[in-house]
PyMOL Python script that loads the backbone (N, CA, C, O; Angstrom):
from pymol import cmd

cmd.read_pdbstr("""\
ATOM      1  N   UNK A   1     -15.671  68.417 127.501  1.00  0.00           N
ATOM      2  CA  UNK A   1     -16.065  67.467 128.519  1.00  0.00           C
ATOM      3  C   UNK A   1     -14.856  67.072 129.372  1.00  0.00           C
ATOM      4  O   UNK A   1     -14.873  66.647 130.527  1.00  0.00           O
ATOM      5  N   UNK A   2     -13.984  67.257 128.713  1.00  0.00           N
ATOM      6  CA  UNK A   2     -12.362  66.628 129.171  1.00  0.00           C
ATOM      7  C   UNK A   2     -12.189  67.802 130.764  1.00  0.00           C
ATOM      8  O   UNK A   2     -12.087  67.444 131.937  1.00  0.00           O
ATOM      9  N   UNK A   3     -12.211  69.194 130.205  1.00  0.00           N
ATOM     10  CA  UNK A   3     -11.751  69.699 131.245  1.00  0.00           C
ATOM     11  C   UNK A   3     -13.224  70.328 132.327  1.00  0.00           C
ATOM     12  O   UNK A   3     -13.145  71.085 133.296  1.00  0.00           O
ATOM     13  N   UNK A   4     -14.170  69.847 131.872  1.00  0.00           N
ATOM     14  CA  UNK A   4     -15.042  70.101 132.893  1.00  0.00           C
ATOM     15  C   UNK A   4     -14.995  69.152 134.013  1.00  0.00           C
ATOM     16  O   UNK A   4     -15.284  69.536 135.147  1.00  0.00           O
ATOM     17  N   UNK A   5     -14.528  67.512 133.687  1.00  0.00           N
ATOM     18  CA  UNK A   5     -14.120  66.726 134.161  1.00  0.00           C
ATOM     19  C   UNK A   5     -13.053  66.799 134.962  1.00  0.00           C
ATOM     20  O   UNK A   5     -13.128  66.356 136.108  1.00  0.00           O
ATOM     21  N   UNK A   6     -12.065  67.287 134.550  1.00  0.00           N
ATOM     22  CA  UNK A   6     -11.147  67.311 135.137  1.00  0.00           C
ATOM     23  C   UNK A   6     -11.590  68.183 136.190  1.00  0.00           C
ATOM     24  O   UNK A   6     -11.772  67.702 137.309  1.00  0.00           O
ATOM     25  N   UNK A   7     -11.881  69.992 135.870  1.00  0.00           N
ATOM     26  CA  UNK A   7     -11.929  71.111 137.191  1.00  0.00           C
ATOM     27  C   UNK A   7     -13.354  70.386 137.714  1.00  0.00           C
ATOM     28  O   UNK A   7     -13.871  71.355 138.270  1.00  0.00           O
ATOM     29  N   UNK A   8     -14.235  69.362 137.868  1.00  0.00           N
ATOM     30  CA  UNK A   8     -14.891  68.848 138.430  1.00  0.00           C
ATOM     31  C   UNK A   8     -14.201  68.236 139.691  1.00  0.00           C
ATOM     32  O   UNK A   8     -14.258  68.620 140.859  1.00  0.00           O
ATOM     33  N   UNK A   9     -13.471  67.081 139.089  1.00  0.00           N
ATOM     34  CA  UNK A   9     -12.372  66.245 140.205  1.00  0.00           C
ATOM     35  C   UNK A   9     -11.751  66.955 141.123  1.00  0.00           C
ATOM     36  O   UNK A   9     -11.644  66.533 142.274  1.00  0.00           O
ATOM     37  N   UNK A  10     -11.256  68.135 140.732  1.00  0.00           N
ATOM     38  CA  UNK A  10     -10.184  68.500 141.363  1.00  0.00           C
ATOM     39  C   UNK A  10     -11.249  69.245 142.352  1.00  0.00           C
ATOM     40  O   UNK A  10     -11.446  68.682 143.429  1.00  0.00           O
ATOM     41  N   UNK A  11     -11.778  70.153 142.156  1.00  0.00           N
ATOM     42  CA  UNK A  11     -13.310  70.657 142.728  1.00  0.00           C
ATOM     43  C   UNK A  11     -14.105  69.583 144.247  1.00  0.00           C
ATOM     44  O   UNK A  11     -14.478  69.887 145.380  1.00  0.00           O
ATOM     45  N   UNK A  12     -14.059  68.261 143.440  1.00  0.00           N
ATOM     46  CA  UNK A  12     -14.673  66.933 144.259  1.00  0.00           C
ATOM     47  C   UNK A  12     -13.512  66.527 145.494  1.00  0.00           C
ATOM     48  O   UNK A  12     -13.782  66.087 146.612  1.00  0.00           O
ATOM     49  N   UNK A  13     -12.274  66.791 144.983  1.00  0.00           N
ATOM     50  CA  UNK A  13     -10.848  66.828 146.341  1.00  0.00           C
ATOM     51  C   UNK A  13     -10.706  67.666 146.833  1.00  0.00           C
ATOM     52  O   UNK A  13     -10.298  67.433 147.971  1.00  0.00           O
ATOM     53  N   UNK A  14     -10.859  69.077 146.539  1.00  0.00           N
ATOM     54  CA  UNK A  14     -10.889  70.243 147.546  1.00  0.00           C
ATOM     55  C   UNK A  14     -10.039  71.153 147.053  1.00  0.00           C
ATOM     56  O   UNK A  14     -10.087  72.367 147.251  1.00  0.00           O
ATOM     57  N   UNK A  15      -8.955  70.326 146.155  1.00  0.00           N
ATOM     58  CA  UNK A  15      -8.045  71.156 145.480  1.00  0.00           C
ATOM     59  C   UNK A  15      -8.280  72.155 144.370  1.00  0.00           C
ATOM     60  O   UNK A  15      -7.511  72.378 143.435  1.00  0.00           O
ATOM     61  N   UNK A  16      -9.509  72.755 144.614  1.00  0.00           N
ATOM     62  CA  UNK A  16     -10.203  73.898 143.845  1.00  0.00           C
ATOM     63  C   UNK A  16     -11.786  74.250 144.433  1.00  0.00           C
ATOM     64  O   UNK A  16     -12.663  73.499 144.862  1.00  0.00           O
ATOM     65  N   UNK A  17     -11.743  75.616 144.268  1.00  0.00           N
ATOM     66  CA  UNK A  17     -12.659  76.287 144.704  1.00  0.00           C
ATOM     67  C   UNK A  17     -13.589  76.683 143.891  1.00  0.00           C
ATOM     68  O   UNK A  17     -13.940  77.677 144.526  1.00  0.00           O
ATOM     69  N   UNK A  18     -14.413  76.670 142.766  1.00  0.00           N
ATOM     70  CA  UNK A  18     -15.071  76.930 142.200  1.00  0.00           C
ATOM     71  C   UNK A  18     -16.128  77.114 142.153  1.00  0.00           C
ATOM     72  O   UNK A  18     -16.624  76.112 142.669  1.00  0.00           O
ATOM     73  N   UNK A  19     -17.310  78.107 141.710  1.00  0.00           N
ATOM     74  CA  UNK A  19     -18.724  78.348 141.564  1.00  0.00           C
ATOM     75  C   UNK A  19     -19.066  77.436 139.984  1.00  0.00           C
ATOM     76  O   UNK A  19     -18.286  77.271 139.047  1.00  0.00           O
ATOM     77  N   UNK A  20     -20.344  77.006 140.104  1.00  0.00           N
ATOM     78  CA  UNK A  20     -20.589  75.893 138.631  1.00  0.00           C
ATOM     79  C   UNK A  20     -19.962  76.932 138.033  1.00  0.00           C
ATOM     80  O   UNK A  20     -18.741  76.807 137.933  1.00  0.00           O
ATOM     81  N   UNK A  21     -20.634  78.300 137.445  1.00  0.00           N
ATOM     82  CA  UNK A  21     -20.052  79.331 136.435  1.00  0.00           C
ATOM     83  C   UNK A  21     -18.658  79.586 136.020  1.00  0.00           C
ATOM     84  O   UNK A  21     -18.321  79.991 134.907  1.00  0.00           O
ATOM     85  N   UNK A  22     -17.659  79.241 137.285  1.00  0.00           N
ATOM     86  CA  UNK A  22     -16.440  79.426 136.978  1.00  0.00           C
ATOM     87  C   UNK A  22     -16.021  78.476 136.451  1.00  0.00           C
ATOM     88  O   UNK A  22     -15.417  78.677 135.397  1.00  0.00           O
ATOM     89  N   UNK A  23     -16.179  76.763 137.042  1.00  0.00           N
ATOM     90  CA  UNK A  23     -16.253  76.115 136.196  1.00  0.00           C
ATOM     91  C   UNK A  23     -16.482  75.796 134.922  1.00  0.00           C
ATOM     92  O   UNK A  23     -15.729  75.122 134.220  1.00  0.00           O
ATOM     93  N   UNK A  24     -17.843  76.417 134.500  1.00  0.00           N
ATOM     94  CA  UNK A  24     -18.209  75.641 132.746  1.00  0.00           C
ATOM     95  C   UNK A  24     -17.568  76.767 132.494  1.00  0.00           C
ATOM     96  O   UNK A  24     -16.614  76.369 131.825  1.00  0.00           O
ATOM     97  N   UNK A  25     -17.436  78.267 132.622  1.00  0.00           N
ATOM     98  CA  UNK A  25     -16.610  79.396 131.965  1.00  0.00           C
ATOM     99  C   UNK A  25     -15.422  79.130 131.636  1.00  0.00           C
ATOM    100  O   UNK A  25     -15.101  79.435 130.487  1.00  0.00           O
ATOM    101  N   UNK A  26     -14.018  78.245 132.850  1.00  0.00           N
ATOM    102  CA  UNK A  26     -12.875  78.040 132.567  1.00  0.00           C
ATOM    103  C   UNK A  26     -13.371  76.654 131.807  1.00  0.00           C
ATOM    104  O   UNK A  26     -12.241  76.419 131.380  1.00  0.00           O
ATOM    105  N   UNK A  27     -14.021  75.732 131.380  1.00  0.00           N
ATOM    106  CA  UNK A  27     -13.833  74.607 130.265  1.00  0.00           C
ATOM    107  C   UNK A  27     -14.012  75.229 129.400  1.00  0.00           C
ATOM    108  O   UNK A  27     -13.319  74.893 128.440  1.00  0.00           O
ATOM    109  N   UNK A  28     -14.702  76.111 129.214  1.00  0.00           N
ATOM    110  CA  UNK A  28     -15.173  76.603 127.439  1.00  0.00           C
ATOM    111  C   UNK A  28     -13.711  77.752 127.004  1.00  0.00           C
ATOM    112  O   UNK A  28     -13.382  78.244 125.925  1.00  0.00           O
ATOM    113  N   UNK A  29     -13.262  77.831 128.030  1.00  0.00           N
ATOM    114  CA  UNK A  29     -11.949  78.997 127.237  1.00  0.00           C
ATOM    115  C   UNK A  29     -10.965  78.063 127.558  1.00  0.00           C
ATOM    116  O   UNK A  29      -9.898  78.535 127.166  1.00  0.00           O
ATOM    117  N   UNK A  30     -10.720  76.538 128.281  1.00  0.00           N
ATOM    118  CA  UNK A  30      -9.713  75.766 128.227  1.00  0.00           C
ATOM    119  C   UNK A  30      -9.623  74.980 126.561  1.00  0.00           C
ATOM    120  O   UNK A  30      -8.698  74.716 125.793  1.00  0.00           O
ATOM    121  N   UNK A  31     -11.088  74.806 126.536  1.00  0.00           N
ATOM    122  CA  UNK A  31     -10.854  74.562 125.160  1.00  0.00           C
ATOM    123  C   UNK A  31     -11.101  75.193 124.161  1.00  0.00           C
ATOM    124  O   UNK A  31     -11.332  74.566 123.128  1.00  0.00           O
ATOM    125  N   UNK A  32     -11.129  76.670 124.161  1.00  0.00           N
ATOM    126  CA  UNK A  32     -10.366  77.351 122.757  1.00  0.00           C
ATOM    127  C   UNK A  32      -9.382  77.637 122.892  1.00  0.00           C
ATOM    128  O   UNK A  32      -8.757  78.126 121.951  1.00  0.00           O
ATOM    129  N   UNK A  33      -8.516  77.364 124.766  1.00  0.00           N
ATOM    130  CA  UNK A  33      -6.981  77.459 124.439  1.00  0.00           C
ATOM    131  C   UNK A  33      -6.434  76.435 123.784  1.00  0.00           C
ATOM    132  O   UNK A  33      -5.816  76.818 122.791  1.00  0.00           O
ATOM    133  N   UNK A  34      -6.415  74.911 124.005  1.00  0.00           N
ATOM    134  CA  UNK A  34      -6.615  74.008 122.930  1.00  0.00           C
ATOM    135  C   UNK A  34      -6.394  73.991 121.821  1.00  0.00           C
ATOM    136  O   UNK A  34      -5.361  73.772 121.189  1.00  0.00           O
ATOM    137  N   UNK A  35      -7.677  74.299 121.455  1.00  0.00           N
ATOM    138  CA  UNK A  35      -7.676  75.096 119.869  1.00  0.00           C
ATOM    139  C   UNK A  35      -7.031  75.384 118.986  1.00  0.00           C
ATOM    140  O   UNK A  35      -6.511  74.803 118.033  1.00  0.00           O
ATOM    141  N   UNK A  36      -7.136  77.135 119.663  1.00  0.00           N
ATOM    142  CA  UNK A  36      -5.990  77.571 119.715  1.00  0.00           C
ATOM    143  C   UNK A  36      -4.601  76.983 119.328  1.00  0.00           C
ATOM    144  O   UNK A  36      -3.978  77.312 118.318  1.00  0.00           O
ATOM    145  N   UNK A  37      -4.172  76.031 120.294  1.00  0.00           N
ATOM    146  CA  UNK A  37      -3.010  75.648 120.023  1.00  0.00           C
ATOM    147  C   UNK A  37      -3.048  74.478 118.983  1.00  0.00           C
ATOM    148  O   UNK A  37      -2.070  74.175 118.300  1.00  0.00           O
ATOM    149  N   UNK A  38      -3.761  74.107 118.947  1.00  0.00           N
ATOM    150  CA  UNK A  38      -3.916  73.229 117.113  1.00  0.00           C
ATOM    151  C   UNK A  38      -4.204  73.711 116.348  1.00  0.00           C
ATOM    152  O   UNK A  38      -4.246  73.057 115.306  1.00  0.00           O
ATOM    153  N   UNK A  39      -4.552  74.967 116.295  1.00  0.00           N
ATOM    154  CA  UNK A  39      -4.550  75.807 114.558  1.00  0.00           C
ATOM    155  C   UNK A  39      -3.149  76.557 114.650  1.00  0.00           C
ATOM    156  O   UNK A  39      -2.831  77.113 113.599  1.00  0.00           O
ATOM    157  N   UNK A  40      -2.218  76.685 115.746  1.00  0.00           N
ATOM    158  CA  UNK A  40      -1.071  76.890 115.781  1.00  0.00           C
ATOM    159  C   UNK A  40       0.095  75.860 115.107  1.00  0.00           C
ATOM    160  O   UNK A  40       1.115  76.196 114.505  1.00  0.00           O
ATOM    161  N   UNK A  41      -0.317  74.713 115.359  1.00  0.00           N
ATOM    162  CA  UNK A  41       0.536  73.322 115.059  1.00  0.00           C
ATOM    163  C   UNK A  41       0.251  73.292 113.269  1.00  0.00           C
ATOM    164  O   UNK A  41       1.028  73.128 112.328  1.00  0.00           O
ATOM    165  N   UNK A  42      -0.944  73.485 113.326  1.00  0.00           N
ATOM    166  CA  UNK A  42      -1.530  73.323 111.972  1.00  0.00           C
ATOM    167  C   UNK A  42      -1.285  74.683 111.258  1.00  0.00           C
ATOM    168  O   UNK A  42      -1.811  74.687 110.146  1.00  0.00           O
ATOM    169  N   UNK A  43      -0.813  75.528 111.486  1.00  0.00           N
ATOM    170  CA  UNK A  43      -0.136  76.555 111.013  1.00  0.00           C
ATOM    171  C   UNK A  43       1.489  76.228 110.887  1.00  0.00           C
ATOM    172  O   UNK A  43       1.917  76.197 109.733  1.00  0.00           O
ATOM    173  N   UNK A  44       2.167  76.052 111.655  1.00  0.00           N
ATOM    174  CA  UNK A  44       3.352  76.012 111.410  1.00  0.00           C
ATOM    175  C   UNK A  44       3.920  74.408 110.636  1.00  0.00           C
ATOM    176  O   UNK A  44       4.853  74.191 109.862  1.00  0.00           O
ATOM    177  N   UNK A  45       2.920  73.512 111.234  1.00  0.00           N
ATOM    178  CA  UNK A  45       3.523  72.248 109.918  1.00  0.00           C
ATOM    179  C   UNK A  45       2.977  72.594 108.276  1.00  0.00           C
ATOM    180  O   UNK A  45       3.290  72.093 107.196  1.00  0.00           O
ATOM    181  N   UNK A  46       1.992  73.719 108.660  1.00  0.00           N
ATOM    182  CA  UNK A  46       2.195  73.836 107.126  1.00  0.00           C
ATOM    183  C   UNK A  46       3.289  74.920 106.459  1.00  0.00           C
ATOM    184  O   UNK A  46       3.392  74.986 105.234  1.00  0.00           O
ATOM    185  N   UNK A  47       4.000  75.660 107.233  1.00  0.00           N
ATOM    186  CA  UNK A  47       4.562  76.557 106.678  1.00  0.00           C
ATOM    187  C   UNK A  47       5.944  75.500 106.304  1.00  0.00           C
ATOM    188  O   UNK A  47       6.445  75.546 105.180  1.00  0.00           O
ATOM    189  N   UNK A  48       6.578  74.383 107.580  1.00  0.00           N
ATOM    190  CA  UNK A  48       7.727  73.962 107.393  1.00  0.00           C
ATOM    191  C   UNK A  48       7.462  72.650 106.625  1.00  0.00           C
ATOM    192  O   UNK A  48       8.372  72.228 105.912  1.00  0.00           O
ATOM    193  N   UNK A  49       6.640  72.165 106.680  1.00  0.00           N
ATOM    194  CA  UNK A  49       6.545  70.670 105.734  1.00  0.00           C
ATOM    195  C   UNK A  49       5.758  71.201 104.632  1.00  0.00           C
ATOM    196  O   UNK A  49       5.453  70.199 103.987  1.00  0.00           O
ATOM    197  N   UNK A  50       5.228  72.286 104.019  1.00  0.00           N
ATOM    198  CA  UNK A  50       4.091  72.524 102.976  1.00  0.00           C
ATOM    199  C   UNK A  50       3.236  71.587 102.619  1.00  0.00           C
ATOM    200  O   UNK A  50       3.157  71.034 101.522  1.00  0.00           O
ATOM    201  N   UNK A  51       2.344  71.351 103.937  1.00  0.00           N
ATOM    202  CA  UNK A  51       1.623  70.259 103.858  1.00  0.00           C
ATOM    203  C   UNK A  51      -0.001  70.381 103.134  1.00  0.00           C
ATOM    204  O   UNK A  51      -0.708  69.430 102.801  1.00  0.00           O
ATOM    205  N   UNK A  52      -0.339  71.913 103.010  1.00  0.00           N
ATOM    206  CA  UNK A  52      -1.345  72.297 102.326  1.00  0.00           C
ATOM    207  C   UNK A  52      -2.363  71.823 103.444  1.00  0.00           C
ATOM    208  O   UNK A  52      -3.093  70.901 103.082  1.00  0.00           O
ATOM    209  N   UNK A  53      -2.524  72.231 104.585  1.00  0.00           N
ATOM    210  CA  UNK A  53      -3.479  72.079 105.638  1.00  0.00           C
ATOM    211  C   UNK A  53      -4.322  73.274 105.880  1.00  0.00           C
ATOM    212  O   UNK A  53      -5.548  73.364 105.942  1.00  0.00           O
ATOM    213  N   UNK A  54      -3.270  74.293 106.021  1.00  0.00           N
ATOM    214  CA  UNK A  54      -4.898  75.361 105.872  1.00  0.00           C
ATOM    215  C   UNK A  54      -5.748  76.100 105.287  1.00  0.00           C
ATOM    216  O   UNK A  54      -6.234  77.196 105.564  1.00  0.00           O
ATOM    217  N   UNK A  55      -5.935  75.053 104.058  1.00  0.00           N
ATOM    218  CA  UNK A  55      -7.308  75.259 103.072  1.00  0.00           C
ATOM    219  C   UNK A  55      -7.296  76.659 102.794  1.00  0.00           C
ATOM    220  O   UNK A  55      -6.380  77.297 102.275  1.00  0.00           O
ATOM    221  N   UNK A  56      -8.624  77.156 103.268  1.00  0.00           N
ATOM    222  CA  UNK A  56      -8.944  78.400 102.310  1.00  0.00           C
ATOM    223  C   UNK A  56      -8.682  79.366 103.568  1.00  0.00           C
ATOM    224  O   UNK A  56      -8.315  79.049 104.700  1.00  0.00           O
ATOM    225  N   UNK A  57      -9.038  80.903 102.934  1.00  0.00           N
ATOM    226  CA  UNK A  57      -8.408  81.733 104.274  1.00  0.00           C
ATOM    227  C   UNK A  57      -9.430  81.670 105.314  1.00  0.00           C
ATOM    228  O   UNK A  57      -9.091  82.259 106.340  1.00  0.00           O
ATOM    229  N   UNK A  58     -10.230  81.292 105.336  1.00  0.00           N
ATOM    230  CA  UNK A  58     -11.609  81.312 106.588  1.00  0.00           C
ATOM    231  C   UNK A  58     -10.990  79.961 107.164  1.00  0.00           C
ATOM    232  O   UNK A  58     -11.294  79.860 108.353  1.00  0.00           O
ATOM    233  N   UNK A  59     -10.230  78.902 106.719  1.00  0.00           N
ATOM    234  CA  UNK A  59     -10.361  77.582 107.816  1.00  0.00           C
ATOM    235  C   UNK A  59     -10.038  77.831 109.006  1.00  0.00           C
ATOM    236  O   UNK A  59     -10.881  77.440 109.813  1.00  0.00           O
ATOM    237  N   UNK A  60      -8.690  78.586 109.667  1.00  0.00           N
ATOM    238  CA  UNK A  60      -8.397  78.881 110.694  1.00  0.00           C
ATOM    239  C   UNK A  60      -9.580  79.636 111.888  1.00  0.00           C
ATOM    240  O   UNK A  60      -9.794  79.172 113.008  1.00  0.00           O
ATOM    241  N   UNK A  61     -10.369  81.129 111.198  1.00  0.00           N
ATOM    242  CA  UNK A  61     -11.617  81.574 111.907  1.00  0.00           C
ATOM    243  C   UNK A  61     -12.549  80.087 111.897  1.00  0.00           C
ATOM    244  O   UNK A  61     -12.900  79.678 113.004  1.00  0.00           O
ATOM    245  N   UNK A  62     -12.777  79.626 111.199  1.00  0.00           N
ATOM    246  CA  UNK A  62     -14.179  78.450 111.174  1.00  0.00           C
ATOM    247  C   UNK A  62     -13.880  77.399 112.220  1.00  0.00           C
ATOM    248  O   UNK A  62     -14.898  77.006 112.790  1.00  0.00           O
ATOM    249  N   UNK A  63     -12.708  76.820 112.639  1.00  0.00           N
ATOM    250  CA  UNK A  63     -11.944  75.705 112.571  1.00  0.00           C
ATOM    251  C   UNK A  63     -11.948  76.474 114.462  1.00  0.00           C
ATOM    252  O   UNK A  63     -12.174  75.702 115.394  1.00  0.00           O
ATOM    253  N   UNK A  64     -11.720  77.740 114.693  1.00  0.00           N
ATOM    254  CA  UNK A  64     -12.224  78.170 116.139  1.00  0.00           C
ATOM    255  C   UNK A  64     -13.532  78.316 116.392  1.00  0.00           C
ATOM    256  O   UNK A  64     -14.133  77.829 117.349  1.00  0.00           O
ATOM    257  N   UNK A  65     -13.854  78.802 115.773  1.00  0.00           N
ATOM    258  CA  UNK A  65     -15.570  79.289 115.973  1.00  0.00           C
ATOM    259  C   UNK A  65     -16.324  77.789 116.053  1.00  0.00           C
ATOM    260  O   UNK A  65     -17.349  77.452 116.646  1.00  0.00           O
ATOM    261  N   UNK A  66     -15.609  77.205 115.408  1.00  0.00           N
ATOM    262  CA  UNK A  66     -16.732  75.861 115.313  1.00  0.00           C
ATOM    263  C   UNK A  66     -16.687  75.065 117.279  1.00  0.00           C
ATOM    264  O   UNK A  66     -17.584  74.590 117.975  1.00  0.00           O
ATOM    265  N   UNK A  67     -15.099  75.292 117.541  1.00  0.00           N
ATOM    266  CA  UNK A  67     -14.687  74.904 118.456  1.00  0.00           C
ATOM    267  C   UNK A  67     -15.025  75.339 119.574  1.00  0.00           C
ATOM    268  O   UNK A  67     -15.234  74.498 120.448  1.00  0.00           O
ATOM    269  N   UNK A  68     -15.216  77.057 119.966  1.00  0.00           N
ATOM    270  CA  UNK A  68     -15.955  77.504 120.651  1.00  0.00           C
ATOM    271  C   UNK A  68     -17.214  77.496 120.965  1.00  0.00           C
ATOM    272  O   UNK A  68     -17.577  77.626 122.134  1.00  0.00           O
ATOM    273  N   UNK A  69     -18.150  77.321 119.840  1.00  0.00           N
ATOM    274  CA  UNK A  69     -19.452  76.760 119.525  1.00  0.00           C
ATOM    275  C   UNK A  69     -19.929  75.324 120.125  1.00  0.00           C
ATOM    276  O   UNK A  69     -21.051  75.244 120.625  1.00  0.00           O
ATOM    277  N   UNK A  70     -19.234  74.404 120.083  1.00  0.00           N
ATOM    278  CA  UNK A  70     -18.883  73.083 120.345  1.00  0.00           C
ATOM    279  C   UNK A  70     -18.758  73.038 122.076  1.00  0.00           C
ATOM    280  O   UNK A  70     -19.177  72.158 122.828  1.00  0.00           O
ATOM    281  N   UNK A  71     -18.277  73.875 122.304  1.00  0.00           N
ATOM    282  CA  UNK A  71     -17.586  74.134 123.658  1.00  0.00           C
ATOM    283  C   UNK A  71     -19.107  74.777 124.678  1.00  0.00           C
ATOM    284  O   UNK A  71     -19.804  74.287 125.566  1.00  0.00           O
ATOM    285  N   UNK A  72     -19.088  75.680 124.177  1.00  0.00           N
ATOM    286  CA  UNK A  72     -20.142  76.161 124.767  1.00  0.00           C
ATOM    287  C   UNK A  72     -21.536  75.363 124.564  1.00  0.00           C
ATOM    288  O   UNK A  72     -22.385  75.250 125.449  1.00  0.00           O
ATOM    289  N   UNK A  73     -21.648  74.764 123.103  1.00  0.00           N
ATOM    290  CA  UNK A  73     -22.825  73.759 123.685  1.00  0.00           C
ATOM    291  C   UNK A  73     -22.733  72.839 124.555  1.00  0.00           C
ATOM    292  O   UNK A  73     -23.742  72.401 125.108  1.00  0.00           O
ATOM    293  N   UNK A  74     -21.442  72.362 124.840  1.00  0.00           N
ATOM    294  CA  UNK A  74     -21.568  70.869 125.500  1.00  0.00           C
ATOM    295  C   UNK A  74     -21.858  71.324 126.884  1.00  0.00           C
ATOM    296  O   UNK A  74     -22.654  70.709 127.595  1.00  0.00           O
ATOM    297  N   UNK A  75     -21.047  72.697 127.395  1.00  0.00           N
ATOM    298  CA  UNK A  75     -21.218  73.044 128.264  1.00  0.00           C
ATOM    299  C   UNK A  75     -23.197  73.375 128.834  1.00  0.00           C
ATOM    300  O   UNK A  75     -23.729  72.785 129.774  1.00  0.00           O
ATOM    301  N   UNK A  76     -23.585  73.965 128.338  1.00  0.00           N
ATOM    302  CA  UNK A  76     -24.726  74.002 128.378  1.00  0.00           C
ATOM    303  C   UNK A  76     -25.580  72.696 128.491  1.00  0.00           C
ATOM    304  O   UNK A  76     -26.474  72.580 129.329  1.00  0.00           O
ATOM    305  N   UNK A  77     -25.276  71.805 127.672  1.00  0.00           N
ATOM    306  CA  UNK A  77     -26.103  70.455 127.885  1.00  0.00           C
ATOM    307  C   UNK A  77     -25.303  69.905 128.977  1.00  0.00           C
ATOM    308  O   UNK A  77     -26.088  68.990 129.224  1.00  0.00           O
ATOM    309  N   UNK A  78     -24.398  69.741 129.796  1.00  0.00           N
ATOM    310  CA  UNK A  78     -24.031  69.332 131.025  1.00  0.00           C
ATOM    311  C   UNK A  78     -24.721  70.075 132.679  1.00  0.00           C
ATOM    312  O   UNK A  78     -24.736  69.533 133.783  1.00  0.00           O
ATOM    313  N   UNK A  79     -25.311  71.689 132.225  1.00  0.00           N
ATOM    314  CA  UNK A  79     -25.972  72.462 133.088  1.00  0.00           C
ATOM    315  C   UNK A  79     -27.155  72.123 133.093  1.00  0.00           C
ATOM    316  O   UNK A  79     -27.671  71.835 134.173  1.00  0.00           O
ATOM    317  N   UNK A  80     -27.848  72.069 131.989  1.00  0.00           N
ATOM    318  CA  UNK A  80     -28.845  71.334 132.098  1.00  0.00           C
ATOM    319  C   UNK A  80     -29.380  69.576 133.125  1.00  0.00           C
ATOM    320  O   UNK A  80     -30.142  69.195 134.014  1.00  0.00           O
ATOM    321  N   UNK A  81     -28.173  68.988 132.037  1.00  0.00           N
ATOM    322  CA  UNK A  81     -28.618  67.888 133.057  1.00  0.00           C
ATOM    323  C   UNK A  81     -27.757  67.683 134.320  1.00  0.00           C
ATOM    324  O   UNK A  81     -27.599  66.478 134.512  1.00  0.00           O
ATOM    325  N   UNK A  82     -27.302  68.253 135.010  1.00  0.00           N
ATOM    326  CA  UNK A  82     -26.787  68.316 136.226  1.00  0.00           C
ATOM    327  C   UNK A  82     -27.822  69.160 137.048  1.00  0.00           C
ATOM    328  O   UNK A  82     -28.140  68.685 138.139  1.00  0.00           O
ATOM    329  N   UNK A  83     -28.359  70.284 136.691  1.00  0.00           N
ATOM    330  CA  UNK A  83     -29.589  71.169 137.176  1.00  0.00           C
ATOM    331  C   UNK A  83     -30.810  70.089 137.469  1.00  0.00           C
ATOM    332  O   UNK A  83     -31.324  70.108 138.588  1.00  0.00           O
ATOM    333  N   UNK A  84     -31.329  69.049 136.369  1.00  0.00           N
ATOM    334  CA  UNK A  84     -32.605  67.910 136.369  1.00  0.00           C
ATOM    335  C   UNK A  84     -32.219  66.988 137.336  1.00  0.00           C
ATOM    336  O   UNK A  84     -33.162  66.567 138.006  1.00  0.00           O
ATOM    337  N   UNK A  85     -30.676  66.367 137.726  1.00  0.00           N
ATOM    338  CA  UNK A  85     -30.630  65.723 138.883  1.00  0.00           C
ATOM    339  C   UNK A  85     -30.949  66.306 140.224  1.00  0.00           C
ATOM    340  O   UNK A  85     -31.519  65.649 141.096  1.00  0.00           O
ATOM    341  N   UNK A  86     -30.540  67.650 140.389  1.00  0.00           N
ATOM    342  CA  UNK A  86     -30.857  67.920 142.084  1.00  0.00           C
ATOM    343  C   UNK A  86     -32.313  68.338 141.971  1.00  0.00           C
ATOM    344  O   UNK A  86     -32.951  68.632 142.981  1.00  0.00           O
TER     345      UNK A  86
END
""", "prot")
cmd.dss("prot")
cmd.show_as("cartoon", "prot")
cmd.util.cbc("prot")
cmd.orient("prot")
């Protein structure tokens, strides 16, 4: 929601050109870059603090997938109701 918001705004000033599609497409891969970069953080504080954070060997796949999943629904329920207003 964060960055649909955001490439919305910027979209609403002029300072971006976007089709809806490019839009909800770049939020849903802004946030598995995200992600991404927190199963990175959460990878490396566990290697240097042995903090025992990444569980079993699937948390890292689950812990994206869930995120991408997440991503792409919200996206979808924002097309929806943006489609029922006009």
């Amino acid at each position: 929601l964060v960055f649909y918001n955001i490439f919305h705004n910027l979209q609403g000033h002029g300072s971006l050109r976007l089709t809806k599609g490019w839009m909800y497409t770049f939020s849903i891969f802004s946030s598995m870059a995200i992600g991404s970069l927190y199963e990175l953080e959460e990878y490396g504080e566990d290697v240097l603090m042995h903090s025992n954070r990444l569980g079993t060997a699937f948390d890292t796949g689950n812990d994206m997938l869930m995120n991408t999943v997440g991503a792409i629904l919200l996206v979808l329920c924002i097309a929806i109701v943006r489609r029922r207003r006009v």
